[in-house]
VOZA-696030 format. One line per 3 residues: number of its first residue (from 1); their letters; for each residue x, y, z of C-alpha. Coordinates in steps of 0.25 Angstrom, whole numbers, plus 2048, in hexadecimal, padded with zeros to 3 digits. Layout:
NUM> A> X/Y/Z; ...;
# end
This chain:
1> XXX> 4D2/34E/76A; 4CE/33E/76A; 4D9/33C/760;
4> XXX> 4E5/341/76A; 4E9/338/772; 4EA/33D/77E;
7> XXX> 4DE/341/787; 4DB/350/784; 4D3/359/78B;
10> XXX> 4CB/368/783; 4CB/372/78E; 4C4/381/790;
13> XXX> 4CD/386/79C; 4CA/37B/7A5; 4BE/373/7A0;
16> XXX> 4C0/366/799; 4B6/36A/78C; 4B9/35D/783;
19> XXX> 4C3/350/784; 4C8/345/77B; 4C5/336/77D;
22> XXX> 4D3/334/784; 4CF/33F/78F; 4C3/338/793;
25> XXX> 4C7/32B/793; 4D2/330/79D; 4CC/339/7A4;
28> XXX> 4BF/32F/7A5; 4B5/33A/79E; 4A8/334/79C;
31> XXX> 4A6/335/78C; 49A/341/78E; 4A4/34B/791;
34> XXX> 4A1/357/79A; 4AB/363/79B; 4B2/363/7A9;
37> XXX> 4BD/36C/7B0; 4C9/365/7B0; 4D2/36C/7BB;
40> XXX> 4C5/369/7C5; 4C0/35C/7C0; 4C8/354/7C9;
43> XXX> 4CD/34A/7BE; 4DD/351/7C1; 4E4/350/7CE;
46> XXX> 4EE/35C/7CF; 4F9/360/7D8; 4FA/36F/7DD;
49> XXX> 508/36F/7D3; 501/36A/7C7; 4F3/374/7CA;
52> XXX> 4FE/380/7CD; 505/37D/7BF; 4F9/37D/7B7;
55> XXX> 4F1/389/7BD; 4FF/390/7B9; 500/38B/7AC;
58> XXX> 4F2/38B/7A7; 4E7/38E/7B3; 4E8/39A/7B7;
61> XXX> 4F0/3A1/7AA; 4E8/3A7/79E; 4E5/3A0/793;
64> XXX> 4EF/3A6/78A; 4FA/3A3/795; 4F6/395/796;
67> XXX> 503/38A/793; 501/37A/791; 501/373/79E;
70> XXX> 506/365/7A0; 505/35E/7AD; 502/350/7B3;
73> XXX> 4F6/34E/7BB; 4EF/342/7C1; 4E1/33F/7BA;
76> XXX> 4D6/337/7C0; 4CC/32F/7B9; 4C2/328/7BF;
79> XXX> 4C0/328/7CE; 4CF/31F/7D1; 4D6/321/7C5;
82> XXX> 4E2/32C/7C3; 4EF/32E/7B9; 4F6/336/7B7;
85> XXX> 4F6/33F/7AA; 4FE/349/7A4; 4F5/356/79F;
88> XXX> 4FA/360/793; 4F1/36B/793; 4F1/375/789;
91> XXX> 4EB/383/786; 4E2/386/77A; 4DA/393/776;
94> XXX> 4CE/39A/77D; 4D1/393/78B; 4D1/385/785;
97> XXX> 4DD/37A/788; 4E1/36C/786; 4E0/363/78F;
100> XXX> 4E8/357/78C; 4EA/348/795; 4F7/33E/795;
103> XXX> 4F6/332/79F; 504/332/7A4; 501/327/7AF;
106> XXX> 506/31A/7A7; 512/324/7A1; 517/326/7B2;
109> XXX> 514/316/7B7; 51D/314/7AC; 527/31E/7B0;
112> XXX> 526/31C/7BE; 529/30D/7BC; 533/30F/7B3;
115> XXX> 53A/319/7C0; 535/30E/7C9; 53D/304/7C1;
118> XXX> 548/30C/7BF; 54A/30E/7D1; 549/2FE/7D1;
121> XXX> 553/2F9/7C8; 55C/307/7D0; 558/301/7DD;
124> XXX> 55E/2F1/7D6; 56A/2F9/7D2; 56E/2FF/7DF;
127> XXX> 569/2F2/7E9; 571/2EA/7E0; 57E/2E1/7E5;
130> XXX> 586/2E4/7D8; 58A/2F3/7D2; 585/2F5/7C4;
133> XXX> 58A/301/7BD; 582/307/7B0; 58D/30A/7A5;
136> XXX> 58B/30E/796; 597/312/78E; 59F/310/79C;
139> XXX> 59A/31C/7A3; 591/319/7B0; 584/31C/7AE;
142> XXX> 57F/316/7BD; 582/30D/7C9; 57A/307/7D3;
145> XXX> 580/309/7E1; 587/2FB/7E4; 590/301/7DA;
148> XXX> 592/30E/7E1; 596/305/7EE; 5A0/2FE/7E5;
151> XXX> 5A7/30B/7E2; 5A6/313/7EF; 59D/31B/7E8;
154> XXX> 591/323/7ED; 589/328/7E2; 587/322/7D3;
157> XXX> 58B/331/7D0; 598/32F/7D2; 59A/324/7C7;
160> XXX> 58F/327/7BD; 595/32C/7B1; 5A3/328/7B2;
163> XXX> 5A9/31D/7A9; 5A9/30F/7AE; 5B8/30F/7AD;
166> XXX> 5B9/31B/7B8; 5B4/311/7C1; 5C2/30A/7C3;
169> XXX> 5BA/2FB/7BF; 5C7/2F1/7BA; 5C3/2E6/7B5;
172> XXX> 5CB/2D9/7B7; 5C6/2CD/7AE; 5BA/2C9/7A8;
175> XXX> 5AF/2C0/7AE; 5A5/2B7/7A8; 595/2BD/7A8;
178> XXX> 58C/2B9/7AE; 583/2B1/7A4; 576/2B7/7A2;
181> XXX> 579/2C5/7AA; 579/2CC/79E; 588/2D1/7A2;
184> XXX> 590/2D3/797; 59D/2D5/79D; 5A0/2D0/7AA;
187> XXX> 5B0/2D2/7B0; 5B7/2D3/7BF; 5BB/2E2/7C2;
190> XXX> 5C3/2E9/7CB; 5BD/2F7/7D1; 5C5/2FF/7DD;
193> XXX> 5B9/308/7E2; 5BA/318/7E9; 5BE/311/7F7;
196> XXX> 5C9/30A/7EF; 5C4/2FD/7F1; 5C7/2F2/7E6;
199> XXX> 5BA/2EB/7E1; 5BA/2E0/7D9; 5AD/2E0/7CF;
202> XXX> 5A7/2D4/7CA; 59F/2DF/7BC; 597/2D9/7B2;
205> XXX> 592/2E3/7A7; 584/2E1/7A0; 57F/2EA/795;
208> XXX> 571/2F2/795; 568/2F3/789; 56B/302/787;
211> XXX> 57A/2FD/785; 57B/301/795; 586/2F8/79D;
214> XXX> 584/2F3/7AB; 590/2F1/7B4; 58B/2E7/7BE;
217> XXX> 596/2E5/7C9; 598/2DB/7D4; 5A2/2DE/7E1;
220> XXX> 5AC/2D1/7E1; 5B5/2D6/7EA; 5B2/2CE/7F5;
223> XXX> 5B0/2C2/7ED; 5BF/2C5/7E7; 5C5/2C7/7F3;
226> XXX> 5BF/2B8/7F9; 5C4/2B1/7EC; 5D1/2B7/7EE;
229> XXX> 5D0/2B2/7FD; 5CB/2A4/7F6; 5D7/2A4/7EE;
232> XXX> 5E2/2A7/7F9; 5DA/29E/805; 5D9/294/7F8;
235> XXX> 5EB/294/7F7; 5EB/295/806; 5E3/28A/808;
238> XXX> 5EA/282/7FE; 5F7/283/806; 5F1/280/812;
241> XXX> 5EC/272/80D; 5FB/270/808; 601/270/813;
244> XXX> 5F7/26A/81D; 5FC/261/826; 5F0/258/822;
247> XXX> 5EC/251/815; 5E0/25A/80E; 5D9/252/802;
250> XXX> 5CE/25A/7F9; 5C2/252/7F5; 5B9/252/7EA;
253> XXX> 5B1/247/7E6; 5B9/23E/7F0; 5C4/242/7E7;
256> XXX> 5D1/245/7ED; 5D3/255/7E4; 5DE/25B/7EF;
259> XXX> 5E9/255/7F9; 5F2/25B/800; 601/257/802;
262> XXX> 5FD/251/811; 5F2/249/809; 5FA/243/800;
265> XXX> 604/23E/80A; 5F9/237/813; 5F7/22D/807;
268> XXX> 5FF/224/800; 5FA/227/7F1; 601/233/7EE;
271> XXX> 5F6/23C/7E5; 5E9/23D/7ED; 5E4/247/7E2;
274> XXX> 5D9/240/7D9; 5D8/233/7E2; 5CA/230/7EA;
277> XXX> 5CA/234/7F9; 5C6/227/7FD; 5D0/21F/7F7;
280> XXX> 5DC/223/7FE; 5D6/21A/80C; 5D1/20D/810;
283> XXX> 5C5/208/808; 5BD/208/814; 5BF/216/815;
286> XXX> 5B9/219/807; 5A9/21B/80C; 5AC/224/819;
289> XXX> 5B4/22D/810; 5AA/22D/804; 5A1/232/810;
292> XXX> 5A9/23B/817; 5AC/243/80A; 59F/243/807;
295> XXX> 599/247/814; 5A3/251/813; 59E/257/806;
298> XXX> 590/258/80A; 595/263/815; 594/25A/820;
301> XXX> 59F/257/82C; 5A7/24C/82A; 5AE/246/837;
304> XXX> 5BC/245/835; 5C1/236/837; 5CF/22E/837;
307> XXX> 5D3/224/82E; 5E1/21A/82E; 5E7/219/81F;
310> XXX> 5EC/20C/81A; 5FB/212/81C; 5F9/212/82C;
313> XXX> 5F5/222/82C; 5EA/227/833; 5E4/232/82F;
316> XXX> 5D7/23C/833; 5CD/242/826; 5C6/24E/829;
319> XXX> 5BA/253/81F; 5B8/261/819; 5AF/265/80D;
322> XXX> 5B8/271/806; 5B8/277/7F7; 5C2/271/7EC;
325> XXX> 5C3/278/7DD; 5B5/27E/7E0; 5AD/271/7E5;
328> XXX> 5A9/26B/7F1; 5B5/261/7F8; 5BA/259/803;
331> XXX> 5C4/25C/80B; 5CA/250/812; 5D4/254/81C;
334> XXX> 5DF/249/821; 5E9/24A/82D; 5F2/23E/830;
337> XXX> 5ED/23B/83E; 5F7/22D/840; 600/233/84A;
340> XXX> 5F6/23A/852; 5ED/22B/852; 5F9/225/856;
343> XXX> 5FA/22F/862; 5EC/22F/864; 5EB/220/865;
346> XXX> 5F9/220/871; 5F2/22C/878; 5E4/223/878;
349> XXX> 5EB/218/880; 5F3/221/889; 5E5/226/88B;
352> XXX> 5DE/21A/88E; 5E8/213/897; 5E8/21F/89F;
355> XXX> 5DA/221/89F; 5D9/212/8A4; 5E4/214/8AE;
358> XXX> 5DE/221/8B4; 5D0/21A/8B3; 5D6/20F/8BB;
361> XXX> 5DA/218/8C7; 5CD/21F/8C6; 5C6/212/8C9;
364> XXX> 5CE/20D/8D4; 5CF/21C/8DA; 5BE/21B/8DA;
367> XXX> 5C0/20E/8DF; 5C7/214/8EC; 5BD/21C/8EB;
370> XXX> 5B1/216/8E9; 5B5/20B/8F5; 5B7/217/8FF;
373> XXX> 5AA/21C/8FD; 5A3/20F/8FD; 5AC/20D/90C;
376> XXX> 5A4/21A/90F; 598/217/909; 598/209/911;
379> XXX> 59C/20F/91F; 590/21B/91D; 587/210/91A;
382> XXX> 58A/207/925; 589/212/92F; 57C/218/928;
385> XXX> 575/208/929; 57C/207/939; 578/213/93C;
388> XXX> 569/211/93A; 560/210/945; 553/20E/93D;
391> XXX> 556/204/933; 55A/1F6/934; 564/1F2/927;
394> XXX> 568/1E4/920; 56D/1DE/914; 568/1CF/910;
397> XXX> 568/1C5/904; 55F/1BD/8FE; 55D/1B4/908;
400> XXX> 55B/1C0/911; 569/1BE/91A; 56F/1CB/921;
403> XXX> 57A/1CF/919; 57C/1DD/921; 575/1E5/92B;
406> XXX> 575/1F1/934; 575/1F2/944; 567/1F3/945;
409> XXX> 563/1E8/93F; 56B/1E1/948; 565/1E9/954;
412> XXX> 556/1E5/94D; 559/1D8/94D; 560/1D9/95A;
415> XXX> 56C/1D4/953; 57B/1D7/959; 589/1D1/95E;
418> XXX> 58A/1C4/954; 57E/1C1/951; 57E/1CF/948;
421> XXX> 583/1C6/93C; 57C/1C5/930; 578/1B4/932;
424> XXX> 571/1B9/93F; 56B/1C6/939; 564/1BD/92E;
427> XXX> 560/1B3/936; 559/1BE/942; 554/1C5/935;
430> XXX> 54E/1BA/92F; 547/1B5/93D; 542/1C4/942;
433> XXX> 53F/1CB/935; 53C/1C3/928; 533/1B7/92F;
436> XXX> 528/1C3/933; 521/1C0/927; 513/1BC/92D;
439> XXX> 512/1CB/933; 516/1D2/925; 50C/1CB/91B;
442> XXX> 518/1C8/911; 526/1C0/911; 531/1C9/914;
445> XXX> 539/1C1/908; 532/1C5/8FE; 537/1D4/901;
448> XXX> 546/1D0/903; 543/1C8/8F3; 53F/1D4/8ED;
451> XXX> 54A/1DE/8F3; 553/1D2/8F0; 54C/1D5/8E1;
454> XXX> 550/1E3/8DE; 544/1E8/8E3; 545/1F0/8F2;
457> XXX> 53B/1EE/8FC; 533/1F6/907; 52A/1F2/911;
460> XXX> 525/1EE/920; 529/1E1/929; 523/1DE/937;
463> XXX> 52C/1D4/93F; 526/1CB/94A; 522/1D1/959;
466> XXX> 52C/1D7/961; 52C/1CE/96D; 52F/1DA/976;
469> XXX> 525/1E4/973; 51B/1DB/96B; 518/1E4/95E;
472> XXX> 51D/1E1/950; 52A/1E7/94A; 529/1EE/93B;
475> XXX> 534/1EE/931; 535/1F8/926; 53E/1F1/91D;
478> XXX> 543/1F6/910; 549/1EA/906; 553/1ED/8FB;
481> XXX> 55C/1E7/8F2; 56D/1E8/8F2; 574/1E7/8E6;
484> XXX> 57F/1DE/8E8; 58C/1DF/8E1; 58B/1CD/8E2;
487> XXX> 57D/1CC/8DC; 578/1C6/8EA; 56C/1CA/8EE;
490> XXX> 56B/1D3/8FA; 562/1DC/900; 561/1E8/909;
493> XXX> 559/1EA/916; 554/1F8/91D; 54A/1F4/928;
496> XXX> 543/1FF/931; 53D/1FB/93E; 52E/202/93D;
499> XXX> 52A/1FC/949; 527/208/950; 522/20F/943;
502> XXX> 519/204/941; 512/207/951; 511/216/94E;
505> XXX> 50A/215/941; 501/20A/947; 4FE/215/952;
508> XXX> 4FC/220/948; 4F2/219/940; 4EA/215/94B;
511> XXX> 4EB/225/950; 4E4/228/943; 4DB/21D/93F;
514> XXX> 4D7/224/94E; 4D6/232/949; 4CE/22D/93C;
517> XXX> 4C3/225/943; 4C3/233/94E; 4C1/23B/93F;
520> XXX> 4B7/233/939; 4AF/233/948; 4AF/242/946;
523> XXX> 4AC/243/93A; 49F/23B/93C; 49B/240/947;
526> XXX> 49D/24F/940; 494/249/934; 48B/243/93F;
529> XXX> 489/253/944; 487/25A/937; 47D/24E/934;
532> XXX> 474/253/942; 477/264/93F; 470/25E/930;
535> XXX> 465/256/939; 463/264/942; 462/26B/936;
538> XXX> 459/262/930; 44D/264/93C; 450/273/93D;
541> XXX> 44A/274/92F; 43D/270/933; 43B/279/93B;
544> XXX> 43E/286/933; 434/289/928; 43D/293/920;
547> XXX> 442/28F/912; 44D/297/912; 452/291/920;
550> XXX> 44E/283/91C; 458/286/910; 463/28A/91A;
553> XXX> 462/27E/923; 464/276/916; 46F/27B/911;
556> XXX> 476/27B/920; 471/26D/920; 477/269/911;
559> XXX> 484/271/917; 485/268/924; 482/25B/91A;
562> XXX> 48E/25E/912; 497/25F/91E; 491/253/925;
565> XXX> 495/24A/916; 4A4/250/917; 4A5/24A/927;
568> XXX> 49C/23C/923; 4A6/23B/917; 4B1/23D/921;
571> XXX> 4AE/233/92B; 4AB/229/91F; 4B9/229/919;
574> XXX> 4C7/222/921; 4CC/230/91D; 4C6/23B/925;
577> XXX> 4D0/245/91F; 4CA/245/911; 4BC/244/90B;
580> XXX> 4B9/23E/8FB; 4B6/24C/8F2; 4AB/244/8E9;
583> XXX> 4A1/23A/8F3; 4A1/24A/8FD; 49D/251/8F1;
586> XXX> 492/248/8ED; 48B/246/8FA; 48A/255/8FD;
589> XXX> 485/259/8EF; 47C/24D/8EE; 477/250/8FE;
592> XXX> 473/25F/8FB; 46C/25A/8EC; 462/250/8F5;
595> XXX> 461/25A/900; 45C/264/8F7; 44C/262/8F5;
598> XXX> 44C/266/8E8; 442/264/8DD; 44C/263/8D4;
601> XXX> 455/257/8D1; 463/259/8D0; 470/24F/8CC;
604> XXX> 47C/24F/8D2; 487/24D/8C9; 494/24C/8CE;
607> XXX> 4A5/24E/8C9; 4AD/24A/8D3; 4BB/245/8D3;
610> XXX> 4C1/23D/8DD; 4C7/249/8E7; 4C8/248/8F7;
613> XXX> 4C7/252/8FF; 4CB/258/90E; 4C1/25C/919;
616> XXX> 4C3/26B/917; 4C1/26A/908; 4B6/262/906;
619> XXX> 4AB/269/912; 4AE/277/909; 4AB/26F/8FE;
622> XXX> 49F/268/902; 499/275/907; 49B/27B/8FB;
625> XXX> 496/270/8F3; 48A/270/8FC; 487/27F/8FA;
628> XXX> 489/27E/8EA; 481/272/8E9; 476/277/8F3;
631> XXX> 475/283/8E9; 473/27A/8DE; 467/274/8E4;
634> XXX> 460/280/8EA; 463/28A/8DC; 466/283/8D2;
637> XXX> 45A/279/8CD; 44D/282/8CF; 443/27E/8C9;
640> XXX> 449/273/8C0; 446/264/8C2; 454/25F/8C0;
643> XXX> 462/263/8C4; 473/261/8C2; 47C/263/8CD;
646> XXX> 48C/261/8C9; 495/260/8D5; 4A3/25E/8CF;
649> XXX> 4B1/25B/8D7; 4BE/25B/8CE; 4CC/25F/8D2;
652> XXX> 4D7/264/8C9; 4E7/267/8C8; 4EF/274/8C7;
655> XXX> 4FA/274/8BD; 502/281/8C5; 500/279/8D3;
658> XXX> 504/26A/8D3; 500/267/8E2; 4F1/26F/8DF;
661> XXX> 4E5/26A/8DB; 4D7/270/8D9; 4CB/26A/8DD;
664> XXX> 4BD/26F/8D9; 4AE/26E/8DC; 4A5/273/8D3;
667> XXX> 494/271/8D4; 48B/274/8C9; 47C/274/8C4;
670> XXX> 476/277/8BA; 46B/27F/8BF; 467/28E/8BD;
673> XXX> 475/294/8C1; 478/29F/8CA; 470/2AA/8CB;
676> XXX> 472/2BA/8C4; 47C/2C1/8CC; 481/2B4/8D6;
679> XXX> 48C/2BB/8DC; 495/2AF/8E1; 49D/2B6/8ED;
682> XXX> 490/2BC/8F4; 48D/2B6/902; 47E/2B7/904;
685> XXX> 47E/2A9/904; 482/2A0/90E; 485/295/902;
688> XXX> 48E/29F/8FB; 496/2A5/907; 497/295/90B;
691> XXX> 49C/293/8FD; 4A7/29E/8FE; 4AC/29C/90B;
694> XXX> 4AE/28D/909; 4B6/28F/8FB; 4BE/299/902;
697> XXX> 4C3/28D/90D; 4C7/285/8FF; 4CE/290/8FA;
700> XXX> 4C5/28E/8ED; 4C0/293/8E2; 4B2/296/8E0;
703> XXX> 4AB/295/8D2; 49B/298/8CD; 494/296/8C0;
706> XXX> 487/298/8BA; 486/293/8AB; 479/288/8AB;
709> XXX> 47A/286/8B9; 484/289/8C6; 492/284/8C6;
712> XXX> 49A/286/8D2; 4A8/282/8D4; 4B3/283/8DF;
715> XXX> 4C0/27E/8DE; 4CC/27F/8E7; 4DB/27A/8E8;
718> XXX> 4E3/270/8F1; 4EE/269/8F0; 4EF/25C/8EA;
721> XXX> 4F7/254/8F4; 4EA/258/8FE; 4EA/248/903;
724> XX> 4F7/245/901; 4FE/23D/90D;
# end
C-alpha cells in the first residue's frame, strides 16, 4: 500500500482499519493512526445525488451485490483547506473494500482555464472589426459573427462545413502582405452576399501550426466606392481648372509644378512649369510672396492682395493650401482685375465729386439752418433777459465799459431816453457801483480780473445810502466770462437786488438770537429748580431715620441730579437744540460715583466717541445710565477695597440701510455679577420698571451679562442726517 501512488484507504464496511503514507499526508492523519468511520468522520462533503448513488451502489446492498463505485467529492484537510478528489472504491471479501484517493483539483483549474481561455479568445473573435473564417482543406471549420453580418447570415451553421468556394469569394488581384502579420497570402476579393449586395474584401490568409488557415477579411467597400469618387472628382476637377476663367498655378516648394491655359497667357514667358513663383514679378515683390506662400503652407489665412505686372496688367492673388501628386501645395489663384481697376478708379472720382458737391449743399442747407435758429435763439433770449424783473443784466470789457444791458439795469440806475447808451451806462456804473469799496472790504476789480481770467465769480456788494430812505442797497452779483469769437476779453454780469432780503434776514436773526437767550433763561431757571427739589430732599433726609427711605430719597436725588446736568448743559451751549454725548456721560456717572459713601474705591474708566445728541435722547439715557451705574455702586463691590466701572459710548453703520446708524451705551464692572435667578423683565423694582419704560421711548434694545461682573448694554437706531440743516 506505501508503494502505490495514490492515497489508499483498507476498509471493514465503513471503518478506515489501515492507510498508506499518501492517505495520510492528504487527508492530514496524524502518524499514530486510529481506526475512524469514513462516511461520518466529516472529512467528505456530499451532495444528496452523490449520498443517493452510493447507498444504491454499495450502502445499502449486500456484500456479494456490491459494484465499484467512482465518484467526485470535496475533501477537507485541516480546518480551511478543501480539494476536491476523485474516490474509486472497491469491494473485497468478508466485508472488506478498497478505498482509493485522486486529487483532481489541479487537473480541473486547468481545465477550467483552458475553457476560460477558450470563451476569451471566442469573445476576441466575435467583438472583432474584421471576419475571420477557420478553413482547412477548403472546408469551413468556423466564423466569428462580423463574418455572418457580411454574408447576411444568422448562424455559423449555415456556412460550417461548406467549401470555401461555395461562398461566391472572386478574387480580383494580388496585394502585398503586411510585413510581419504572418499573412501569407494577401489579395482584393469580390463577394455578393444573401441580400445581393457586392462587397469588396480586402483577405489576407495566415496559416496555423496544425496546418489550419485563417481567412482574415476587411469590408473595403466603402473605401472603393471614395477612391472611385476621388478618381471622377479628381478628372472633373481637372476640367474645371481648364477652363477657368482665372489663372490657377500649383506650388510646390515655390516651384511652379501646374498652370493652367489662363496662367500662361497672363505672362510673357510661355512655359511657367518648372520656373520659381517669385520670379515671374517685380523683385520687390520676391519677399511678400516667399511669405505668403509660406504662411499659406503652415495652414494659416493669407489675405488676398493686388499687384501691377511690368506689362501694365493688374492682377489679384488669392492663397489656398491644396494637395498636388500626394504632397502638400499651394494654390495661387490669379484673376486679371485691370478693367475692373480702371472702373473702379472712374467710379471713385465720380463718387468723390459728388460726394463733395452733396456735402457742399449740406453745409449751406445747415447753414440756413443753423442761422434761423440762432435768429430764434437770439429773440427768445432777448425776451427771456427783458422780460425779467429780478435780475439786472450787462456785458463789459476789460476796462469794465457797458457793452449791452437790459431794461432794468437802466431802471436801476434810473437810466432812460438818451442817456440809456453804453458811454452813459459806464460812466453811472462806475460812479454808483464800483467806487463802494469802503462798504465791501475788497476792490470790486479784482472780481471783474478773475472772471475776465476764466474763472466765474459769486458774491455780495453794498452800494452807498439811498438818500431817500437812508438804508444801504445789496447786490447779488454773479461774474462770468464770454468767449469771444475776437479774442477780446469780455465778461457777463447778472446782478440781484437783495436789498429787501438782506432786512428780512437781519430781522430773522435778531427774532432767534431772541428765542435762544428766551431758551437758555429757561433752561437755567429749570436747572436752577431741580437744584432746590435736590436741596428739599436733601433736609428731608434728616429728618427720617429709616435706611430703606434714606436710600430712596437718594436715588430720587441722584435722579433729579442727572436731569438738572442735561438742563445746565443746555443753557451752557449757543446751541439749545443739542447737547455733547461724552462731557453728559461723564459728569452723571462721575456724580453718582462721589455720591455714593462707599468704602470701596471705584475708577471710572470711559470710551466715548464724539456723538451729540437731542433733548428727548439724551434725558432717557442719562436716567438710564443713572440707574445702571447707581446699581454698580450699591451691589456690585461689597466687601471689596477696590472697584472698575466701564461706561462705554460708540455708534456704528448698517450696511442694508445707508441713511441709519446705531448708537450704543453699554456700562460694566467687574464685580460680583448678577444674581441666581435675575429675571430682567420683572418690575419689583423701581430701577428696572424705570429701565424698561425709558428703552421702550428709544425704541431700543436692552441687553444683560454676568461673566466676571455686570455688563449692560442698550442700543438704539436714528437716522444719520439727525442735525443736518
Amino acid at each position: 500500500m506505501d508503494a502505490m501512488p495514490s492515497a489508499v484507504l483498507l476498509l471493514s464496511e465503513s471503518v478506515v482499519v489501515n492507510a498508506n503514507e499518501r492517505a495520510r499526508f492528504l487527508l492530514g492523519l496524524e502518524l499514530g493512526f486510529e481506526p475512524f468511520d469514513w462516511l461520518t468522520s466529516g472529512l467528505f462533503q456530499w451532495r444528496s445525488e452523490d449520498r443517493t448513488y452510493f447507498d444504491a451502489c454499495w450502502g445499502n446492498v449486500a456484500q456479494a451485490d456490491r459494484i465499484p463505485v467512482r465518484m467526485e467529492l470535496v475533501l477537507k484537510r485541516g480546518k480551511e483547506r478543501k480539494f476536491q478528489c476523485e474516490i474509486r472504491l472497491s469491494p473485497g471479501p468478508n466485508g472488506q473494500g478498497l478505498l482509493q484517493l485522486v486529487d483532481i483539483s489541479e487537473q480541473q483549474f486547468r481545465q477550467q482555464a483552458l475553457q476560460d481561455r477558450e470563451a476569451h479568445y471566442r469573445r476576441l473573435n466575435d467583438i472583432a472589426q474584421e471576419g475571420i473564417v477557420l478553413v482547412q482543406n477548403n472546408v469551413v471549420l468556423d466564423v466569428n459573427s462580423r463574418f455572418l453580418v457580411m454574408m447576411g447570415l444568422e448562424h455559423p451553421d449555415q456556412v460550417i462545413g461548406d467549401s470555401i468556394k461555395q461562398l461566391g469569394f472572386k478574387r480580383l488581384g494580388n496585394l502585398e502582405p503586411i510585413v510581419g502579420s504572418g499573412v501569407f497570402d494577401r489579395a482584393d476579393w469580390n463577394l455578393i452576399n444573401k441580400a445581393g449586395e457586392t462587397l469588396h474584401l480586402d483577405i489576407g490568409k495566415g496559416k496555423l501550426e496544425d496546418g489550419l488557415e485563417v481567412w482574415m477579411m476587411y469590408d473595403v467597400s466603402d473605401r472603393k466606392r471614395i477612391e472611385f469618387d476621388l478618381v471622377q472628382e479628381r478628372e472633373r476637377f481637372r476640367l474645371l481648372v481648364q477652363s477657368s476663367p482665372n489663372g490657377i498655378v500649383l506650388l510646390v516648394d515655390e516651384m511652379v509644378r501646374y498652370a493652367n491655359p489662363v496662367a500662361h497667357s497672363l505672362f510673357e514667358d510661355g512655359d511657367l512649369e518648372g520656373l520659381k513663383f517669385d520670379a515671374l514679378f517685380p523683385k520687390s515683390l520676391s519677399d511678400r510672396i516667399e511669405n505668403s506662400a509660406k504662411e499659406t503652407r503652415l495652414g494659416r489665412v493669407v489675405p488676398e492682395w493686388e499687384v501691377e505686372l511690368p506689362a501694365g496688367k493688374r492682377i489679384m492673388l488669392k492663397w489656398k493650401l491644396t494637395i498636388f501628386d500626394g504632397q502638400p501645395a499651394v494654390q495661387v489663384n490669379l484673376s486679371d482685375v485691370t478693367d475692373r481697376y480702371s472702373l473702379m478708379q472712374e467710379r471713385i472720382r465720380a463718387e468723390v465729386a459728388e460726394e463733395a458737391n452733396q456735402q457742399l449743399t449740406q453745409e449751406i442747407e445747415q447753414r440756413i439752418a443753423v442761422e434761423s435758429a440762432l435768429k430764434g435763439t437770439t429773440a427768445r433770449l432777448r425776451s427771456i433777459v427783458e422780460s425779467g424783473e429780478d435780475f439786472i443784466i450787462w456785458t463789459a470789457g476789460d476796462d469794465h465799459q457797458v457793452t449791452s444791458a437790459n431794461a432794468n439795469f437802466d431802471q436801476w440806475l434810473a437810466l432812460s431816453g438818451e442817456g440809456a447808451e453804453n458811454e452813459n451806462r459806464s460812466s453811472t456804473l462806475k460812479s454808483q457801483v464800483l467806487s463802494s469799496v469802503d462798504l465791501n472790504g475788497f476792490d470790486l476789480k479784482d472780481r471783474f480780473s478773475r472772471a475776465l481770467a476764466g474763472k466765474p465769480q459769486r458774491f455780495e456788494w453794498a452800494i452807498s445810502r439811498d438818500e431817500l430812505d437812508g438804508g444801504r442797497r445789496w447786490l447779488q452779483l454773479f461774474l462770468n466770462p464770454i468767449d469771444s469769437v475776437g479774442g477780446k476779453g469780455e465778461i457777463s454780469a447778472i446782478a440781484y437786488d437783495i436789498t429787501e432780503r438782506k432786512r428780512i434776514d437781519r430781522r430773522i436773526r435778531d427774532a432767534l438770537k431772541e428765542k435762544e437767550i428766551l431758551l437758555q433763561e429757561v433752561h437755567h431757571r429749570v436747572k436752577n429748580n431741580l437744584q432746590i427739589i435736590h436741596s428739599i430732599l436733601n433736609l428731608q433726609k434728616k429728618f427720617v431715620d429709616d435706611e430703606k427711605t434714606i436710600t430712596g430719597l437718594e436715588e430720587i436725588q441722584n435722579r433729579v441730579s442727572t436731569m438738572s446736568i442735561i438742563h445746565e448743559t443746555l443753557y451752557q451751549n449757543t446751541d439749545v437744540s443739542r447737547i455733547g454725548f461724552p462731557s453728559y456721560i461723564t459728569r452723571i456717572a462721575g456724580n453718582i460715583i462721589q455720591s455714593y459713601r462707599s468704602e470701596t474705591q471705584v475708577e471710572l474708566v470711559t470710551e466715548l466717541e464724539d456723538i451729540e445728541a437731542p433733548l428727548d435722547q439724551a434725558i432717557p439715557c442719562g436716567l438710564i445710565l443713572n440707574e445702571w451705574v447707581s446699581n454698580a455702586m450699591k451691589y456690585a463691590f461689597v466687601g471689596r477695597s477696590k472697584g472698575t466701572i466701564t461706561v462705554k459710548l460708540g455708534v456704528q453703520d448698517f450696511p442694508e440701510k445707508e441713511n441709519e446708524e446705531e448708537v450704543y451705551i453699554e456700562v460694566k464692572d467687574d464685580g460680583v455679577g448678577l444674581p441666581d435667578g435675575f429675571d430682567w423683565s420683572g418690575r419689583d423694582s423701581l430701577g428696572l420698571y424705570l429701565v424698561q419704560a425709558l428703552s421702550e421711548q428709544l425704541d431700543a434694545e436692552l441687553t444683560a451679562e454676568s461673566d466676571e461682573g455686570t455688563r449692560f448694554l442698550i442700543k438704539f437706531r436714528r437716522p444719520k442726517n439727525l442735525f443736518d440743516g
